[in-house]
N, CA, C and O atoms as CSV, one atom per row, in Angstrom:
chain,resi,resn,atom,element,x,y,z
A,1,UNK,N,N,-93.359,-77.607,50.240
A,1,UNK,CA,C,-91.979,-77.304,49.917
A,1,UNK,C,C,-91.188,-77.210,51.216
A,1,UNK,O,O,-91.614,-76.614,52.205
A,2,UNK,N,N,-89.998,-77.840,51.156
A,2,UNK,CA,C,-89.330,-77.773,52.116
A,2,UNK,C,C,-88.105,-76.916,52.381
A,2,UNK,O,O,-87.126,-77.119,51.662
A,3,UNK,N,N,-88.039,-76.019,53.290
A,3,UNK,CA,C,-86.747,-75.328,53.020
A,3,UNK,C,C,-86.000,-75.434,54.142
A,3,UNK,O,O,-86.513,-75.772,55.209
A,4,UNK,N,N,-84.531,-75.118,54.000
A,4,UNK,CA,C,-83.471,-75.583,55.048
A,4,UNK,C,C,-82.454,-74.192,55.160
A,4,UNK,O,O,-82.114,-73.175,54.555
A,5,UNK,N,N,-82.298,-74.784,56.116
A,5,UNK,CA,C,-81.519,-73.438,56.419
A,5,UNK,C,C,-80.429,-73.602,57.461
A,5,UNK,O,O,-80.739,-74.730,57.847
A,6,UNK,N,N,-79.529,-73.320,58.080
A,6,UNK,CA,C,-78.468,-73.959,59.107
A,6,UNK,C,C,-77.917,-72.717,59.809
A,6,UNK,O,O,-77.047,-71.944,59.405
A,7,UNK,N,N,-78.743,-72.693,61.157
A,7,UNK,CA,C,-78.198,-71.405,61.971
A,7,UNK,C,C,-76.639,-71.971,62.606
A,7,UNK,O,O,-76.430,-71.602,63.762
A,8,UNK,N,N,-75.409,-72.925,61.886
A,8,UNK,CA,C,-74.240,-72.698,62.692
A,8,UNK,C,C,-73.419,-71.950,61.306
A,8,UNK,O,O,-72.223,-71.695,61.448
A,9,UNK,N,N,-73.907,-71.710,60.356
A,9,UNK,CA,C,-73.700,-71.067,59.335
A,9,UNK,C,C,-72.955,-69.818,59.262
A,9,UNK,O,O,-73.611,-68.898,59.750
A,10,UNK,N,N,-72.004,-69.523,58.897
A,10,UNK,CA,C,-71.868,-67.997,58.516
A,10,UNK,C,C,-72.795,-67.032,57.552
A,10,UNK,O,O,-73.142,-65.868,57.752
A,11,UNK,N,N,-73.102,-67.975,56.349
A,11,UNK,CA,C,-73.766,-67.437,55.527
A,11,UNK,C,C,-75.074,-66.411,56.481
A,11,UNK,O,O,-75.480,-66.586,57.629
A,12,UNK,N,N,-75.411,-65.499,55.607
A,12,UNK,CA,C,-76.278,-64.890,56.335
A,12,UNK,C,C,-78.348,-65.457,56.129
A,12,UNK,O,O,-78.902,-65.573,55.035
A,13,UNK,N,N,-78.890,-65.645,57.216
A,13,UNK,CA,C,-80.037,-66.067,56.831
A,13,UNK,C,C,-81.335,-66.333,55.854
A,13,UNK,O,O,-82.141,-67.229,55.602
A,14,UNK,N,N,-80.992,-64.859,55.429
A,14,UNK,CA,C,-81.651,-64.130,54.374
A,14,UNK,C,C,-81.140,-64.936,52.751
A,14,UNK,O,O,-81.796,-65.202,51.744
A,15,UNK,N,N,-79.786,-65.124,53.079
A,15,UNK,CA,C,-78.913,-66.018,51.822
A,15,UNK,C,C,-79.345,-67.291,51.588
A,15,UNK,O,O,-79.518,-67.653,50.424
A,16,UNK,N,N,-79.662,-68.447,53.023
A,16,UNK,CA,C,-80.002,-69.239,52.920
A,16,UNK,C,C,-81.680,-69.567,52.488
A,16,UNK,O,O,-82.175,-70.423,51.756
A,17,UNK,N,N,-81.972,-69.023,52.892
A,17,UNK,CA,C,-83.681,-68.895,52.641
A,17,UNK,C,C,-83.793,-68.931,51.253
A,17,UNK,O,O,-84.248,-69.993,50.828
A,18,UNK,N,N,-83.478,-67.978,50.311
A,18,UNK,CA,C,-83.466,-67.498,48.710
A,18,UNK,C,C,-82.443,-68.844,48.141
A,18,UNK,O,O,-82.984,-69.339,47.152
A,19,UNK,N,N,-81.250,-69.493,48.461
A,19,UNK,CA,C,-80.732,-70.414,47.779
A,19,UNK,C,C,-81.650,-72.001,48.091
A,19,UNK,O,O,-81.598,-73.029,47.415
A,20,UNK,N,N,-82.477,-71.725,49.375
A,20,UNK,CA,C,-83.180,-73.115,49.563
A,20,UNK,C,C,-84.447,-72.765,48.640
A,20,UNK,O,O,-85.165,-73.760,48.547
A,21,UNK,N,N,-84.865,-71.841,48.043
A,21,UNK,CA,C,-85.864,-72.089,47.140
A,21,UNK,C,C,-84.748,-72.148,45.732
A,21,UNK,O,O,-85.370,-72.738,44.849
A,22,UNK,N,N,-83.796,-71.881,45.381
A,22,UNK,CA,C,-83.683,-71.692,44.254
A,22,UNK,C,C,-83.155,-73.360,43.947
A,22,UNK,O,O,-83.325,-73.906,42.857
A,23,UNK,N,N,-82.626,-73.889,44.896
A,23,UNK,CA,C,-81.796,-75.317,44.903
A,23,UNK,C,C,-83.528,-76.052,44.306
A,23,UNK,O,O,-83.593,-76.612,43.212
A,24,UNK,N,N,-84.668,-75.924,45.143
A,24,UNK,CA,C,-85.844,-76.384,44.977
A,24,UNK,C,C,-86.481,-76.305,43.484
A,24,UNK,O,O,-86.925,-77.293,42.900
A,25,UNK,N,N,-86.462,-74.858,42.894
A,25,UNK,CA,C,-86.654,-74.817,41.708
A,25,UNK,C,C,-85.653,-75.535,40.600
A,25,UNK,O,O,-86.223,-75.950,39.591
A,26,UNK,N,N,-83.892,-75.769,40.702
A,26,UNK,CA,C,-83.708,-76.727,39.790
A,26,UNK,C,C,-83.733,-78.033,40.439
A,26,UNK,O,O,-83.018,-78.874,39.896
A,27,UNK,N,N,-84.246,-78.326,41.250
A,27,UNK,CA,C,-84.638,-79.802,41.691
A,27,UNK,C,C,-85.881,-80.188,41.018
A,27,UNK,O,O,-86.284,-81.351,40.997
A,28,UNK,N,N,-86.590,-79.029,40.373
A,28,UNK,CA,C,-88.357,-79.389,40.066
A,28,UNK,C,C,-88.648,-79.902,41.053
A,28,UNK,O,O,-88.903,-81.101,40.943
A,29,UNK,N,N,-88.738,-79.388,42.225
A,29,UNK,CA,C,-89.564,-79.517,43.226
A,29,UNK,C,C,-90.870,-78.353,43.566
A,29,UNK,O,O,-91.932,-78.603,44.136
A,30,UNK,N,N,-90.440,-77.141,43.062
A,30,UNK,CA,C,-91.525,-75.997,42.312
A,30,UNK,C,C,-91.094,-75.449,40.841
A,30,UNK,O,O,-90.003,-75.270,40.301
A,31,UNK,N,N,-92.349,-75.277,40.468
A,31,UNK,CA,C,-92.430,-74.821,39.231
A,31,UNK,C,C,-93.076,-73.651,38.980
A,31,UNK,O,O,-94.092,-73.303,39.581
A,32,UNK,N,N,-92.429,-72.899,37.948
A,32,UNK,CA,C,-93.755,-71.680,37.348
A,32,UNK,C,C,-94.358,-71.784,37.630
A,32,UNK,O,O,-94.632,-72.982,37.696
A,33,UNK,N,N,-95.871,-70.446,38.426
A,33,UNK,CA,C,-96.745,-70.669,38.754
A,33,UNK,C,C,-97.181,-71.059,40.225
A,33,UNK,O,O,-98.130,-70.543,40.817
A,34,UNK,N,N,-96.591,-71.760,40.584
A,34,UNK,CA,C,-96.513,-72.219,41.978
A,34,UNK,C,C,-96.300,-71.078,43.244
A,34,UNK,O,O,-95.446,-70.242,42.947
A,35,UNK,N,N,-96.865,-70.901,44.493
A,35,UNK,CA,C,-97.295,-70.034,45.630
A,35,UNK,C,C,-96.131,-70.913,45.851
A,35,UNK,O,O,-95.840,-72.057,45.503
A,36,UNK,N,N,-95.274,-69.513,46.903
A,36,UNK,CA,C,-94.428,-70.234,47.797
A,36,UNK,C,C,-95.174,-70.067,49.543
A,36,UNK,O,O,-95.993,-69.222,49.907
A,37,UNK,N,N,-94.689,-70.931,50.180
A,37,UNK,CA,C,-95.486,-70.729,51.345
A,37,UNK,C,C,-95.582,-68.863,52.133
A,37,UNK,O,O,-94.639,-68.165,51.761
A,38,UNK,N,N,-96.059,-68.528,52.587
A,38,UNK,CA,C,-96.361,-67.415,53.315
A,38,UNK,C,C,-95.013,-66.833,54.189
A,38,UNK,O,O,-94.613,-67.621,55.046
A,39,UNK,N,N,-94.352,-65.694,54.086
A,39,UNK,CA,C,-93.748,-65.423,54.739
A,39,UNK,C,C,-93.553,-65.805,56.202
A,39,UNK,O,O,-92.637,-66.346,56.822
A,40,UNK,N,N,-94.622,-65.374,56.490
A,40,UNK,CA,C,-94.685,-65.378,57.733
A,40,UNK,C,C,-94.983,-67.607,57.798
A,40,UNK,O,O,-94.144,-68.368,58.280
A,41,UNK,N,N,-95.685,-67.844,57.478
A,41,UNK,CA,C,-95.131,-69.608,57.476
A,41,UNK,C,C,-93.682,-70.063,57.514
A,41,UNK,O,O,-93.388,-71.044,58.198
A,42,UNK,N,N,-92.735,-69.387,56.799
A,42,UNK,CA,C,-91.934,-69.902,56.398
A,42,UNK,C,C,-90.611,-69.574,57.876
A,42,UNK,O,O,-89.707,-70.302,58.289
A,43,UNK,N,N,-91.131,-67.953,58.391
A,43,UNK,CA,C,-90.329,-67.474,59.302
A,43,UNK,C,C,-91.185,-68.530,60.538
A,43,UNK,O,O,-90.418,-69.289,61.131
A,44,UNK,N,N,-91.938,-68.574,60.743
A,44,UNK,CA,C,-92.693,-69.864,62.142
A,44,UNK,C,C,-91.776,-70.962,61.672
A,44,UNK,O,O,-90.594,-70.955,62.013
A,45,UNK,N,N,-92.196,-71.755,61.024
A,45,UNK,CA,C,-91.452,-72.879,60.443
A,45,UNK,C,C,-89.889,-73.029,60.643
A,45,UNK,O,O,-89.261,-74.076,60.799
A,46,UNK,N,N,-89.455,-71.845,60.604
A,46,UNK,CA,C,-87.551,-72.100,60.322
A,46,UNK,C,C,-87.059,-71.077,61.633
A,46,UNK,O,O,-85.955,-70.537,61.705
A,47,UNK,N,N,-88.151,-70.959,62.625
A,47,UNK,CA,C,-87.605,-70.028,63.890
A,47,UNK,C,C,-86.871,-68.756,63.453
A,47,UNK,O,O,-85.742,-68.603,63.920
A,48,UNK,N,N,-87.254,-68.012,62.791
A,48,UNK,CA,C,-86.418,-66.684,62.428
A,48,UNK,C,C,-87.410,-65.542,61.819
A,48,UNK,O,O,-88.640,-65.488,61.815
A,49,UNK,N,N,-86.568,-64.777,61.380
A,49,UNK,CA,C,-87.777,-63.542,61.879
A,49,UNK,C,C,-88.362,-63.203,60.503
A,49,UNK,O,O,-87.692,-63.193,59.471
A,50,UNK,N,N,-89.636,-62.934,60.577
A,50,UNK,CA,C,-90.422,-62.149,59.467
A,50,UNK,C,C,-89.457,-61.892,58.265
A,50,UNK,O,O,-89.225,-62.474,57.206
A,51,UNK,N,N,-88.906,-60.545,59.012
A,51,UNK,CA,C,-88.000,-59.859,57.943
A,51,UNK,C,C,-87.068,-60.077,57.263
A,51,UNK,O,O,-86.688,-59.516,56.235
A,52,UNK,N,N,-86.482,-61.279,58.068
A,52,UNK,CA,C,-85.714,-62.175,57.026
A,52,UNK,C,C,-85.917,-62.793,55.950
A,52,UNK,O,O,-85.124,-62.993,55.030
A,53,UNK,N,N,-86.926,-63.086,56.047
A,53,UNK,CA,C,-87.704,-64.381,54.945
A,53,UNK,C,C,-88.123,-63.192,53.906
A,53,UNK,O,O,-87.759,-63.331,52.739
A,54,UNK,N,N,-88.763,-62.193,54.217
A,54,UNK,CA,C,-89.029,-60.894,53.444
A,54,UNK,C,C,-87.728,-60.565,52.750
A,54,UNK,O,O,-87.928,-60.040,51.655
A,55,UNK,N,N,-86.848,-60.670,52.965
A,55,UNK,CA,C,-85.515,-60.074,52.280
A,55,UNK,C,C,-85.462,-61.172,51.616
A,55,UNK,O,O,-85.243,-60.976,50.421
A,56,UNK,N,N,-85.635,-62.821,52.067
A,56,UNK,CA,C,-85.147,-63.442,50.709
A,56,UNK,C,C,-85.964,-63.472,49.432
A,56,UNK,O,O,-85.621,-63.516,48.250
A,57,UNK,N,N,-87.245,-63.432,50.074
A,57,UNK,CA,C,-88.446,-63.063,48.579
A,57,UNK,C,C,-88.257,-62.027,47.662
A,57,UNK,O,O,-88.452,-61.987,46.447
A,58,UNK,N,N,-87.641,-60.795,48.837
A,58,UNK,CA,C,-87.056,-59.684,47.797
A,58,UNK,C,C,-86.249,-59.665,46.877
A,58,UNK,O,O,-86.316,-58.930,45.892
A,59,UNK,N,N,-85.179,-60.694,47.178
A,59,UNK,CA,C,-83.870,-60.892,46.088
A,59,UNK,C,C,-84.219,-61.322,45.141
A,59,UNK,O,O,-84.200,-60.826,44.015
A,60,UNK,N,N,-84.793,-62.869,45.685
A,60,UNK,CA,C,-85.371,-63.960,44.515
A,60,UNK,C,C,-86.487,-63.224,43.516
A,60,UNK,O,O,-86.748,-63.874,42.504
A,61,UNK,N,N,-87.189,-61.927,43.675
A,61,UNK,CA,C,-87.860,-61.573,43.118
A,61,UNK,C,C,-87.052,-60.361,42.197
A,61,UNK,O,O,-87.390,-60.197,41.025
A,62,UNK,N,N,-85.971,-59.531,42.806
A,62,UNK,CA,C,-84.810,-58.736,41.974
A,62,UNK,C,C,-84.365,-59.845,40.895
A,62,UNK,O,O,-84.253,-59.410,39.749
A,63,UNK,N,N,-84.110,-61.131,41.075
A,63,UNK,CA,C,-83.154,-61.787,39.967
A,63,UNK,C,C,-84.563,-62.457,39.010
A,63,UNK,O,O,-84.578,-62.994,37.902
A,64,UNK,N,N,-85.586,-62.174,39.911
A,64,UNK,CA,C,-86.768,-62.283,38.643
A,64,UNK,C,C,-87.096,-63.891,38.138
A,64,UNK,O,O,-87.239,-64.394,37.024
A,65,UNK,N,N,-87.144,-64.496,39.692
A,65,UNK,CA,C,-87.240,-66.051,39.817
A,65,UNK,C,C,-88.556,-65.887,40.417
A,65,UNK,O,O,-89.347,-66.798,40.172
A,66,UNK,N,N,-89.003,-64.850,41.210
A,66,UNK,CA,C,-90.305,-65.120,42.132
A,66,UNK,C,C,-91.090,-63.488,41.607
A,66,UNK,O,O,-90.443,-62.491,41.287
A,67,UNK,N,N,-92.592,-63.590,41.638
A,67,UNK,CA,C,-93.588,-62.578,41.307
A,67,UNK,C,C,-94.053,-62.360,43.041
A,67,UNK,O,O,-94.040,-63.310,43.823
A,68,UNK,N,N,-94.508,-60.748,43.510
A,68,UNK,CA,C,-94.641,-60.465,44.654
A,68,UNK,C,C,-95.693,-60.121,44.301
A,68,UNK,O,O,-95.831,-59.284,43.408
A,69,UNK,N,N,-96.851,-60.783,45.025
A,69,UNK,CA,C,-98.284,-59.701,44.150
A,69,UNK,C,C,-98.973,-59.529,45.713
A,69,UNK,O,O,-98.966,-60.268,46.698
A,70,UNK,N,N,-99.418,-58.528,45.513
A,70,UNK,CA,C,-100.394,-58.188,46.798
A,70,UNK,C,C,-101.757,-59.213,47.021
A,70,UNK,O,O,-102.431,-59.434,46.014
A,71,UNK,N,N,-101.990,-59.563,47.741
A,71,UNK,CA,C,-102.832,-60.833,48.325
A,71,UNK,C,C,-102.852,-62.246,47.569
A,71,UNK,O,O,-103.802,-63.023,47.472
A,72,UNK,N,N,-101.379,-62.393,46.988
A,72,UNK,CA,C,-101.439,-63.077,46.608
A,72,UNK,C,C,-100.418,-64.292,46.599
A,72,UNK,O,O,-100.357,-65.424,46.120
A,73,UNK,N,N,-99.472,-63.252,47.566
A,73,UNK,CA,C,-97.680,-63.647,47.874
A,73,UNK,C,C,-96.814,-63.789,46.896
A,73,UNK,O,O,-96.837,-63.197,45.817
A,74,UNK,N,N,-95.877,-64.743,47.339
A,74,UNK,CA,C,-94.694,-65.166,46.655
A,74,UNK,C,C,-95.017,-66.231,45.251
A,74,UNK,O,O,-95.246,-67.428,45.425
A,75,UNK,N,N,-94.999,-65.734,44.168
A,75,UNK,CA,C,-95.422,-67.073,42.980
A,75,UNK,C,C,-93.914,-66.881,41.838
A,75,UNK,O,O,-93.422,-65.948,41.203
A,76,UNK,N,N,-93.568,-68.459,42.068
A,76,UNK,CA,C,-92.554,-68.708,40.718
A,76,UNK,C,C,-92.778,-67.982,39.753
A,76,UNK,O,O,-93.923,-67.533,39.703
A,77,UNK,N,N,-91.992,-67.660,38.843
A,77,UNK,CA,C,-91.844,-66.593,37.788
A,77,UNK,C,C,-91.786,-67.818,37.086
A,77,UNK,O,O,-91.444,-68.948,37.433
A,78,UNK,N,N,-92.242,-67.288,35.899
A,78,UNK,CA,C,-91.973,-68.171,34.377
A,78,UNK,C,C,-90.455,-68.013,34.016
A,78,UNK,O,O,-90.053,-68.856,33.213
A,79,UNK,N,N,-89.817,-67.378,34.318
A,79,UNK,CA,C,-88.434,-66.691,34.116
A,79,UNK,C,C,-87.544,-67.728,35.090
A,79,UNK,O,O,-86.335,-67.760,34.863
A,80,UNK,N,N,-88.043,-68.527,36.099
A,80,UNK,CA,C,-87.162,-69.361,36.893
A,80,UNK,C,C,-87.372,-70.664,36.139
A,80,UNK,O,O,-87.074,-71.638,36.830
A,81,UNK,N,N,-87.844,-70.986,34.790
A,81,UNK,CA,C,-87.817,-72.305,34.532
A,81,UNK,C,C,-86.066,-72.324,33.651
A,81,UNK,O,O,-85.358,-73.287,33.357
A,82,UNK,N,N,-85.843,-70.799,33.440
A,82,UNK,CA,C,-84.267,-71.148,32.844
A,82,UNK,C,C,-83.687,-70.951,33.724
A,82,UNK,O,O,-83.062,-69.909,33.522
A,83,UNK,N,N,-83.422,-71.457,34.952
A,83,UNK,CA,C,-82.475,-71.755,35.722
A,83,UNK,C,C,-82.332,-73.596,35.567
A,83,UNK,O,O,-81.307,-74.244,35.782
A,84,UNK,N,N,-83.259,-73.970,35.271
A,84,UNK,CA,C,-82.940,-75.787,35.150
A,84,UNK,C,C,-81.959,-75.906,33.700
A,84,UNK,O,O,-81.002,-76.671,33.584
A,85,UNK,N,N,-82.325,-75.201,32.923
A,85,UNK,CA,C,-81.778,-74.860,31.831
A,85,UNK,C,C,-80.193,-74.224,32.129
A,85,UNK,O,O,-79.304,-74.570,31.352
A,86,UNK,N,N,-79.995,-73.672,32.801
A,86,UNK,CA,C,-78.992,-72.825,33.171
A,86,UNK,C,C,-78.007,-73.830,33.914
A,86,UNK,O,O,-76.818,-73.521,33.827
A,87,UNK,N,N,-78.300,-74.948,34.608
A,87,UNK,CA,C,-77.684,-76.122,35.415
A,87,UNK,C,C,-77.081,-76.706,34.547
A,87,UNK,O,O,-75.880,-76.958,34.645
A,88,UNK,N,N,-77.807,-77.029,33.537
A,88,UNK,CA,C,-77.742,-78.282,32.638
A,88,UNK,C,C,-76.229,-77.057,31.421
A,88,UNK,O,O,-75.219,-77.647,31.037
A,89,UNK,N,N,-76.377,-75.884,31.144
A,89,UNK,CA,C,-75.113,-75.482,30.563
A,89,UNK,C,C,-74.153,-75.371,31.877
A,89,UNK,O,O,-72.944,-75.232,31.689
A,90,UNK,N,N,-74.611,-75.422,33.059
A,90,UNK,CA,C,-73.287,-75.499,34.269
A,90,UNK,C,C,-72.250,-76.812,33.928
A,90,UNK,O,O,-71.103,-77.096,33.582
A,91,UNK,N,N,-73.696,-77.436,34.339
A,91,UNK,CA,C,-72.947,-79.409,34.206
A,91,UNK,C,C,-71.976,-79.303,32.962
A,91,UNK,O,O,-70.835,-79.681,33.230
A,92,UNK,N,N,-72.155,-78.903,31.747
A,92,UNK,CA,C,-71.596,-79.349,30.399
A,92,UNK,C,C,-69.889,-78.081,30.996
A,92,UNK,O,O,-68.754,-78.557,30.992
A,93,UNK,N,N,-70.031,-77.309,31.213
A,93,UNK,CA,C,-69.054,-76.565,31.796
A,93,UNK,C,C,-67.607,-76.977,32.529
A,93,UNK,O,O,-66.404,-76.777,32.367
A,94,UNK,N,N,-68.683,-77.820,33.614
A,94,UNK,CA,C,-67.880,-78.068,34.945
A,94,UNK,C,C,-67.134,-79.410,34.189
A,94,UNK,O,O,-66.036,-79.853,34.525
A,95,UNK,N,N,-67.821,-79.845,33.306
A,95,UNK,CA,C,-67.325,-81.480,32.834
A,95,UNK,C,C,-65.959,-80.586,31.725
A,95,UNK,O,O,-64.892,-80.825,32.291
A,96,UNK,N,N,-65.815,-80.125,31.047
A,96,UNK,CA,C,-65.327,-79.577,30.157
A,96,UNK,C,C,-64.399,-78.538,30.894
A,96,UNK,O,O,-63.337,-78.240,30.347
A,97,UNK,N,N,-64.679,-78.066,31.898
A,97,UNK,CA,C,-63.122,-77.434,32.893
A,97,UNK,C,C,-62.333,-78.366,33.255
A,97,UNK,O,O,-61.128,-78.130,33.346
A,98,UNK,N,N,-63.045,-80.086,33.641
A,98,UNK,CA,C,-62.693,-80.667,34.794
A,98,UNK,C,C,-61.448,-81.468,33.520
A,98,UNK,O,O,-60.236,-81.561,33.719
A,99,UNK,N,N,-62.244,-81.988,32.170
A,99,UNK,CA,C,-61.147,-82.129,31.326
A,99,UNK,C,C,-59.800,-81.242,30.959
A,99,UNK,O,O,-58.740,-81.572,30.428
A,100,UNK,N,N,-60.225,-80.134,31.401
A,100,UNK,CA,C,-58.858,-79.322,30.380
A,100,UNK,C,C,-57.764,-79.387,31.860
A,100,UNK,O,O,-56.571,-79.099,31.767
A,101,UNK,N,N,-58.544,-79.897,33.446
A,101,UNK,CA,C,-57.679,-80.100,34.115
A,101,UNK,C,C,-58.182,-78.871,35.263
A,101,UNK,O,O,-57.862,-78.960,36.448
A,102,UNK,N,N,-58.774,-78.053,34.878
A,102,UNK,CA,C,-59.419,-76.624,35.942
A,102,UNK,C,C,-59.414,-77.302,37.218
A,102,UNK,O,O,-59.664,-78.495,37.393
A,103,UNK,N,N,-59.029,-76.221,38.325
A,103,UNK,CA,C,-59.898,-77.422,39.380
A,103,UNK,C,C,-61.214,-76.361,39.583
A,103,UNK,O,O,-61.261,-75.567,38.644
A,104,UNK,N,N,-61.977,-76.219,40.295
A,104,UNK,CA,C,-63.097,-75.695,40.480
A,104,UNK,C,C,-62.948,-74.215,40.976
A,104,UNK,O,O,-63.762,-73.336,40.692
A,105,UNK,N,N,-61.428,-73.956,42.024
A,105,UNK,CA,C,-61.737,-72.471,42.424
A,105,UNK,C,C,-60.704,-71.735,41.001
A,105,UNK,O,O,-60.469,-70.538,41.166
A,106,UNK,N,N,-60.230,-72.245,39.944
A,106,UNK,CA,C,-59.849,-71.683,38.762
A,106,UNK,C,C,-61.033,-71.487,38.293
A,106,UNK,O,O,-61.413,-70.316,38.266
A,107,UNK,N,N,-61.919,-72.511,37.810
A,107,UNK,CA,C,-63.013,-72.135,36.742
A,107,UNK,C,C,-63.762,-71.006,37.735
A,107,UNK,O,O,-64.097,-70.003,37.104
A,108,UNK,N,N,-64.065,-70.976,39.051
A,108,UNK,CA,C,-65.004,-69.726,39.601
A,108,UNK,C,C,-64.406,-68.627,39.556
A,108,UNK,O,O,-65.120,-67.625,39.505
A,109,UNK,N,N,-62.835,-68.444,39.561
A,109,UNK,CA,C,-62.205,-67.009,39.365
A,109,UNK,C,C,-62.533,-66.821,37.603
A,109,UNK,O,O,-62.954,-65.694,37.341
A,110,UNK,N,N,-62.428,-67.556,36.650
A,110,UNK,CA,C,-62.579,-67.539,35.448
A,110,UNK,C,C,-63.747,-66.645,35.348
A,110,UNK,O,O,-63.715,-65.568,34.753
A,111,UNK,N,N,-65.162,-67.309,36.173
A,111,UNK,CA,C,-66.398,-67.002,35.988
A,111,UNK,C,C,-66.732,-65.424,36.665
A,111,UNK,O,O,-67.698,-64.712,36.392
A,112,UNK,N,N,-65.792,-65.179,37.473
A,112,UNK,CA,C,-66.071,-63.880,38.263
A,112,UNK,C,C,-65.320,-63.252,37.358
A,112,UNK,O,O,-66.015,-62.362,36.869
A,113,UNK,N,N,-64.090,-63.263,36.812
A,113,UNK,CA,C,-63.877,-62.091,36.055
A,113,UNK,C,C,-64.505,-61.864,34.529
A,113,UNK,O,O,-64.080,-60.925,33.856
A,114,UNK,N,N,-65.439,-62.674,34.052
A,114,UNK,CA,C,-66.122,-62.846,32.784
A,114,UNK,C,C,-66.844,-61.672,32.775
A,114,UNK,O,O,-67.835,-61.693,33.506
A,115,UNK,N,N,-66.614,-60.518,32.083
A,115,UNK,CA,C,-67.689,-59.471,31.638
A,115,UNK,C,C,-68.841,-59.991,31.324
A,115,UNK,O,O,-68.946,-60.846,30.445
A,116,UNK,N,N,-69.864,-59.521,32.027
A,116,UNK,CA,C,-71.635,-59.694,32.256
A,116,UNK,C,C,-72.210,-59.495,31.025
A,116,UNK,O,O,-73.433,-59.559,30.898
């Protein structure tokens, strides 16, 4: 698995790390079940620190896309296969704002003030 990340970024590191696996999971590039590489692999690999990469496993595992198991790491959740699912009601969305004329930062204020 490949992950990306862009230190001229504002975004913060920890942000990028957790959206380059999640972009990966609706790419089906991982699936349920699947080990993500080793923290510490992933912080060697992308020059940045341990604890960063630890904070993004933490999130992705709060929104209940990734399982944290002791000796066993980071594993896809069965719960991240409705995020491909979740794209596919985006797409039908974005096509159906783009008709009524929305431009995109209307439909995202739309979406931020939508009671949860």
């Amino acid at each position: 698995m490949l992950l990306t990340i862009d230190q001229n970024s504002d975004r913060p590191l920890f942000e990028q790390v957790a959206a380059s696996v999640r972009a990966s999971i609706v790419a089906g590039r991982i699936f349920p079940g699947d080990r993500l590489p080793s923290a510490r692999e992933v912080a060697t690999g992308l020059g940045i620190n341990l604890h960063t990469v630890l904070r993004a496993y933490q999130d992705l595992r709060d929104e209940g896309l990734v399982d944290l198991r002791r000796g066993r790491g980071a594993v896809v959740s069965a719960h991240a296969a409705s995020l491909t699912e979740l794209q596919a009601d985006i797409a039908v969305l974005v096509a159906r704002a783009a008709d009524l004329g929305l431009t995109p930062h209307t439909l995202a204020a739309l979406i931020k003030e939508h009671p949860a």
